[in-house]
N, C-alpha and C positions, 0 to 999 in steps of 0.2 A: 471691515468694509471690503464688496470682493476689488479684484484686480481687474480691471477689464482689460481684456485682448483685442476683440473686434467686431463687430456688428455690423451683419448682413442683410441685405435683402432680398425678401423672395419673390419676384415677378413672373419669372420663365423658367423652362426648363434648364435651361444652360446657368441659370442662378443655383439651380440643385445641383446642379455639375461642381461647379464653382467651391458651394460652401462642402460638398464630399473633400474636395481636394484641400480645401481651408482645414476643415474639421483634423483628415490625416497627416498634414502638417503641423498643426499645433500640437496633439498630441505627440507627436515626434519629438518636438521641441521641447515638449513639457518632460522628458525620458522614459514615454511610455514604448514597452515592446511593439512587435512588429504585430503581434497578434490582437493585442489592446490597439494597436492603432487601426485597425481594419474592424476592432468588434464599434469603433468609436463611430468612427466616418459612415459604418452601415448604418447606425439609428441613428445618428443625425442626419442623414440622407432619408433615410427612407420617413422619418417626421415630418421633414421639411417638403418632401415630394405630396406627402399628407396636406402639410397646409396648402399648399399652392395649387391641389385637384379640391378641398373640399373648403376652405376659406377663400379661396380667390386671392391666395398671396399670408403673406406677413416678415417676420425677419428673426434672425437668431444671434445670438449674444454669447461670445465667451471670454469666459471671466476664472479665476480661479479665488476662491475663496476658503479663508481656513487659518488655523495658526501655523506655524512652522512643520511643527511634527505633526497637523491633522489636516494636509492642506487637499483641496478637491478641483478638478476641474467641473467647473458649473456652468452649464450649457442651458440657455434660454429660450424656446424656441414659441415663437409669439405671433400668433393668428390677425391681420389689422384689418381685415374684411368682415368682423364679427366671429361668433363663435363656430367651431367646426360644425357642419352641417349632420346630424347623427354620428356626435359624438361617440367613439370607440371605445370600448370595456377593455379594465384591464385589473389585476388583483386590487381590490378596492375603490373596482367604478363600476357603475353601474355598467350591467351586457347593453351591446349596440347591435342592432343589426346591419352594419355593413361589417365585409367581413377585410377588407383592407386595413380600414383603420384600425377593426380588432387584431390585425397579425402587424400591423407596425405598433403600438404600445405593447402588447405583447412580448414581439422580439425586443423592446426598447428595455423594460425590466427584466429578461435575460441577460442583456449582454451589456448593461450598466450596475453600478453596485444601486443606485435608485433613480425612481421614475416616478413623477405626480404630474398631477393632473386638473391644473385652477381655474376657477370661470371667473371672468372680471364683470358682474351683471352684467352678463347677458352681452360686453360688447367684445370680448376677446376671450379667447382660450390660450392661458400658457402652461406649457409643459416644459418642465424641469426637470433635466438630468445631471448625475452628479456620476463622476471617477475618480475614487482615490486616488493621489499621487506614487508612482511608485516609493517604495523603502529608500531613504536616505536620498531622495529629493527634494529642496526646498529654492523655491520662487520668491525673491522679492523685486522691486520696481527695476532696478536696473537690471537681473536678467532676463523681464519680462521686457522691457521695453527693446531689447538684443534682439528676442525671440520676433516681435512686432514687426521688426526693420526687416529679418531677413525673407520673414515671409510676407513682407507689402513687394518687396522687389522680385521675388519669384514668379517664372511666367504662370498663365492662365492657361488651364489646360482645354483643350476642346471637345467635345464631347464625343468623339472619334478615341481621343489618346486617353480620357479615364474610363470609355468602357474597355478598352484596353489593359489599360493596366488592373480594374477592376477583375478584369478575366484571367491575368497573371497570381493576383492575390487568390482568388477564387484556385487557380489549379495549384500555387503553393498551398494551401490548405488543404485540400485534394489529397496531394501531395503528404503532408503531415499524419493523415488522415489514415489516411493508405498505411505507413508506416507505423502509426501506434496499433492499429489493425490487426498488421503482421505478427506486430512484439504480444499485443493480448492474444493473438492464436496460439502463437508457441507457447507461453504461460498460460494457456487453458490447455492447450494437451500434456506442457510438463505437469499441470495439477491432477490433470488425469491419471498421469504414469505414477505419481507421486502417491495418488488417492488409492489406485490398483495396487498399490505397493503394500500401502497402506491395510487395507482390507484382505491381504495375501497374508502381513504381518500379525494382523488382529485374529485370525483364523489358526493360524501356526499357534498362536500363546494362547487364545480358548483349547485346540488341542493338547498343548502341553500341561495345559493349567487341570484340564481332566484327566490327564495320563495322574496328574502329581495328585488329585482329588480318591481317583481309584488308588494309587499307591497307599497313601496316606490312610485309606481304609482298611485297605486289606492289612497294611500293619497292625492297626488297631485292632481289627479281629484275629490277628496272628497273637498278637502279645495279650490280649484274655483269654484264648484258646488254652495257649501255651501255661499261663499263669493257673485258668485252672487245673489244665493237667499234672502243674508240678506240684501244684499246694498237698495233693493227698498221697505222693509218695515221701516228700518232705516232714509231713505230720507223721507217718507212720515212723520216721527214722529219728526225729525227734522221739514220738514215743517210746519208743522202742531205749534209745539211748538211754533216757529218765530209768525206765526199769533195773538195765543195768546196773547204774550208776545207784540206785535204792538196793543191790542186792537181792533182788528177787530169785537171782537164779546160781548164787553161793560169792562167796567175797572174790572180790579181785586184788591183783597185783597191783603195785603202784605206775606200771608201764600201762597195763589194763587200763585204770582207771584215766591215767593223762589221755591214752589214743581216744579212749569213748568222750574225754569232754572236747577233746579238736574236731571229733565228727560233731558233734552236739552244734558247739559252735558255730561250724560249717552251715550245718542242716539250718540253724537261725539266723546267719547271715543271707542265707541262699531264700530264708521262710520272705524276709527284709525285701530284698530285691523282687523277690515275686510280688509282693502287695505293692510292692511301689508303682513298678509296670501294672499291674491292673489297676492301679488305683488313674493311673495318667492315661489309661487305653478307654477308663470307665469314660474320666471329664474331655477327652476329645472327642470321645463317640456321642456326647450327650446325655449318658446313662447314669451321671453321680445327681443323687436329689437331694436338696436343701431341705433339711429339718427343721426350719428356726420355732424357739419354744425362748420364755422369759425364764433367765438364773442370773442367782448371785456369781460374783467372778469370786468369792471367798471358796464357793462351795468347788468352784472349777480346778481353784490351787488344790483343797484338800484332797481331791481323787488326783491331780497330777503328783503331788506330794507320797501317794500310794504306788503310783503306776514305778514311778522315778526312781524312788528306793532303791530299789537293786543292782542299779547302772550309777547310781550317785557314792556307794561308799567305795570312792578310792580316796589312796591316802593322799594329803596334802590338799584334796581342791573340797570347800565345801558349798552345796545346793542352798540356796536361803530364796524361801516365798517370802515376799514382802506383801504382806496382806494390806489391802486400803483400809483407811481410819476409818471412813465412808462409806457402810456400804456400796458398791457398784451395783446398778443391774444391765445387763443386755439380752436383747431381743436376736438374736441368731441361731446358726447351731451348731451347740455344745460341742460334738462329738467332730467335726472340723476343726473348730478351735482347738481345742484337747491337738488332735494332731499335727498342726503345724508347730503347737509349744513343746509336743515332746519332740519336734524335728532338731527346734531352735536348739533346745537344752542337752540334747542329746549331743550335739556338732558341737556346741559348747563344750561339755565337758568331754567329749572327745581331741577338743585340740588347747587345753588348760591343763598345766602341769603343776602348776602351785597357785592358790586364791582361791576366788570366790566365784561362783556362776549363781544371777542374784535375774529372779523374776519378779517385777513391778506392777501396776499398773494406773494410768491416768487419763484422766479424763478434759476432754479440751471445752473449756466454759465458751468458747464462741461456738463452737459446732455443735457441741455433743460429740463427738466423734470420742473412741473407747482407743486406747493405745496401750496395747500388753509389750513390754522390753522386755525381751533375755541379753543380760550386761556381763560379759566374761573378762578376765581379767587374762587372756590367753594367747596366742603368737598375733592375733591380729592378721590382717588381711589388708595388701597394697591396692594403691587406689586406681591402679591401670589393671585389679584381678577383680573388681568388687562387681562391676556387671558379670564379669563370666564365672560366678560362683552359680548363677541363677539360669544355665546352661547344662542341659540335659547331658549327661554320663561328664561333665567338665570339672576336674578336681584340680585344685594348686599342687605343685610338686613343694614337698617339706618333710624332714626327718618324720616328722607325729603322722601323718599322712602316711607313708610308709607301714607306722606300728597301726596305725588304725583305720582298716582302710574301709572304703565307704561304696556305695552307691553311683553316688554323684545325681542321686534324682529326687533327694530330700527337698532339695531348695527352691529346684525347678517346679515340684510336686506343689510345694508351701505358696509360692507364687501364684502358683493355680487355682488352689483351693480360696484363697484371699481373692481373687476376683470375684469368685461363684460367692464369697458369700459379700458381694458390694465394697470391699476395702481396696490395701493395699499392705506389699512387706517393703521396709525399706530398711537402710545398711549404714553403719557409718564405724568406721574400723581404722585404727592406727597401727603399724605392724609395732609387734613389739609391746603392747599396752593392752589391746584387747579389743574386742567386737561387739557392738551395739547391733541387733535382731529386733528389727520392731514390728509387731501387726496393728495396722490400724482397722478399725472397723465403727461404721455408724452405728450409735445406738439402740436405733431400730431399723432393721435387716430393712434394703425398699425392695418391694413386690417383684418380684421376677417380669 
């Protein structure tokens, strides 16, 4: 049940005087701000000025109603001449055409949390307003009836001294006004400066992002250029070495023969790096194309099992295809796959001094997904080096490393190509034990 506070009457002007100044002293009492208490006193003033131009009178009631933590002051304000004479619209009344009454329930659902609007047949109109109490205020009987006392005994102000003080409030908000004003000016011109900056910064990094766009090209046609310029003096020195080394042009010395296979080797090392660079100049420039055709992964080991051979017999480590029970088949192409597994196997038995380097493969019954392992038994790889093995020219430092040195664009190369063809490679290496190489790849390549 509410709390009543007090109950006014509206007869005259100086009763709308009265109940303004009742109004902003209760909410004061009630601990509402200085600004709440002026949004409060204006609609119930300018309501109550309503009734008493367009009812011929009525009276106002305040009450505070609510639980503890939901408590509201409830303002009554009650027409007893009958109903207001064209009744005023306001969000969910019907439009009126006066425009008074439309700008006081108007401003009255502004500047209260609510506002309604009830006919008692036809012989009154009450309108109820309600405020929140502020946070961490609560009212019960004895400190309302405190509240009562000091404001029965407070003087009556006269209609001289509250538009007065009306005019004080009015230029402290002014006031207020002015000064949030000023603060939004400067925080629109520092957004300005900020946005200027902004758009300076945005400008700078599209140019640099084209500087690094053009770079990035012209390496890529620098390193095919380059690549194919080396590939046919390369081949010729290759060839040419084979010859030698066959006798074609009378026997050689045993000095003879070592020099021509360190060029030989050379010229194959340098054949290596050249295809690698074109091969990574092709897939950045957009120029490597996807084959994909349906093969057995049986038939894929026995031409790796050919290719492999001759890099596979050293002493102590041996090559073992592990052919599936199961037929496999995959939808990609061949000739990609082929090259990342002779990257794997090759880096494999490149860093395996005694064991086994053992190619698998498995197939994942939720996905389908095809998963080809190269499993070495070999120095293995720490787990703060295992991203940067997949880092273009970035090799570990290691005795084996040293005797056999590499590229460093196989992996990055391998990487690459497992994208174009929809998969992925992933790594899992204990130093000292050996390195797990794995490509995964869906069983049917999806559409570009």
């Amino acid at each position: 049940m509410p709390l009543r506070i007090i109950n006014l009457g509206i007869s005259s002007e100086q009763d709308v005087v009265l109940i303004r100044q009742r109004a902003r002293q209760i909410s004061a009492s009630l601990g509402f701000g200085s600004q709440d208490q002026v949004r409060i006193a204006t609609a119930v003033s300018e309501l109550s000025r309503t009734a008493f131009a367009y009812a011929s009178g009525g009276n106002v009631e305040f009450a505070v109603d609510g639980l503890h933590r939901a408590q509201v002051l409830l303002i009554k304000i009650k027409s007893t001449g009958g109903e207001f004479r064209d009744m005023g619209s306001a969000p969910g009344v019907e439009p009126m055409p006066d425009a008074g009454l439309n700008a006081a329930l108007i401003s009255a659902h502004r500047l209260m949390d609510r506002c309604t609007v009830d006919d008692e047949a036809g012989r009154a109109t009450v309108i109820t307003l309600c405020k929140s109490l502020p946070t961490g205020i609560s009212i019960n009987t004895d400190t309302l009836a405190e509240s009562v006392r000091r404001i029965s005994v407070s003087p009556i102000s006269n209609t001289f001294s509250e538009v007065a003080l009306q005019n004080k409030e009015l230029l402290d908000t002014l006031a207020e006004l002015r000064t949030k004003q000023d603060d939004l000016l400067a925080l629109t011109k520092e957004l300005e400066d900020t946005n200027r900056g902004v758009v300076a910064l945005y400008a700078e990094i599209e140019e640099k992002a084209e500087r690094l766009r053009q770079a990035d090209e012209m390496k890529s046609r620098f390193l095919s250029n380059t690549s194919h310029e080396l590939r046919t003096p390369l081949s010729s020195i290759r060839a040419l070495s084979g010859l030698l080394l066959d006798r074609v042009d009378g026997e050689l010395t045993d000095e003879q023969e070592k020099q021509i296979r360190f060029i030989e080797q050379a010229a194959t090392d340098l054949s290596e790096l050249v295809n690698d660079l074109l091969d990574l100049a092709k897939i950045e420039s957009g120029k490597v194309y996807i084959e994909p055709a349906i093969f057995a992964v049986s038939d894929l080991f026995s031409a790796l099992r050919g290719m492999l051979r001759p890099i596979a017999a050293m002493p102590g480590v041996e090559l073992i295809f592990d052919d599936p029970i199961d037929e496999l088949f995959i939808h990609t192409d061949e000739g990609k796959v082929a090259q990342i597994l002779r990257n794997f196997v090759s880096n494999a038995l490149k860093f395996t001094e005694t064991g086994i380097v053992k190619v698998s493969t498995t197939r994942d019954e939720a996905s389908g997904d095809i998963r080809f392992i190269v499993k070495d038994t070999g120095i293995g790889i720490a787990p703060e080096d295992q991203q940067f093995v997949f880092e273009e020219f970035s090799q570990i430092e290691h005795p084996l490393q040293r005797r056999s040195k590499g590229t460093g664009l196989g992996l990055p190369l391998c990487r690459k190509l497992a994208h174009l063809l929809g998969g992925e490679v992933t790594l899992s290496s204990t130093p000292g034990i050996g390195s797990e190489f794995s490509l995964v790849l869906p069983a049917q390549r999806p559409p570009a």
